[in-house]
N, C-alpha and C positions, 0 to 999 in steps of 0.2 A: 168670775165677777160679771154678772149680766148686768147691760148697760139697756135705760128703762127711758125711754120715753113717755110721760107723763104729763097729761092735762091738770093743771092745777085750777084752773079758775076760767072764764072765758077767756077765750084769744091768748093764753097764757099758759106753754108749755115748759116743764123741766123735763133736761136732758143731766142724769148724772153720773160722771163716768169718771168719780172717783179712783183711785189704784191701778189708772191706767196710763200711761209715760208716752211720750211724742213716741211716733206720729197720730197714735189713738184717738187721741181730744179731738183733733182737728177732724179725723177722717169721721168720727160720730156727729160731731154737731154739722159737718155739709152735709150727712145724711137726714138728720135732721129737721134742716134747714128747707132740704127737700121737701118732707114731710105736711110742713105748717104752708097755710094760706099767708099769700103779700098781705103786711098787715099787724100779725099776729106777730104775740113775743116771744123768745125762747131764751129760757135761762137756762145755761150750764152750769151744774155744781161741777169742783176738779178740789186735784189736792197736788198736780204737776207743776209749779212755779214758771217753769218756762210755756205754759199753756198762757201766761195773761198775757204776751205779744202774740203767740201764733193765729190764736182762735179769734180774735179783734181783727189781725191782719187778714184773714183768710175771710172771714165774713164779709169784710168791705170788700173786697177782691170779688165775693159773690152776688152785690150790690146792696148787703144788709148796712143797717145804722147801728153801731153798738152804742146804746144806750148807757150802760153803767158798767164798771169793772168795782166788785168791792172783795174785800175779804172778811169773811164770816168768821174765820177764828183762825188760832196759830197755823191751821193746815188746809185751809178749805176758801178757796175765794169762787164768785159767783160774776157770770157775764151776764148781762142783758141784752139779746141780740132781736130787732125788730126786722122783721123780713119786708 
């Protein structure tokens, strides 16, 4: 399962690393997070339930704002993380 970093739009990156279970989420999106200009968004797709505290918690911890946590459908929720 390759995990894809992906410009969506300006300043607007998806990270999705579906079918992958802690500590994975977390260690992809501070890679990530590296990645992106201060500034820019990054959204995570996941399908890991215990990702919607880690990756929130661990973004703040890197000085990010998360902007939104929703879920997209029975399996799949999306963070919005602004660097």
């Amino acid at each position: 399962m390759p995990v894809s970093l992906a410009k969506s739009s300006e300043g607007i990156y998806e990270l999705n690393v579906q079918g992958y279970t802690c500590p994975y989420p977390v260690l992809f999106t501070v890679r990530a997070l590296e990645q992106i200009a201060p500034g820019e968004i990054l959204e995570v797709v996941f399908d890991n339930p215990p990702s919607c505290e880690t990756i929130p918690a661990t973004a703040e911890k890197h000085g990010c704002k998360v902007l939104e946590i929703s879920k997209i459908n029975d399996k799949l929720w999306r963070i919005r993380i602004r660097k």
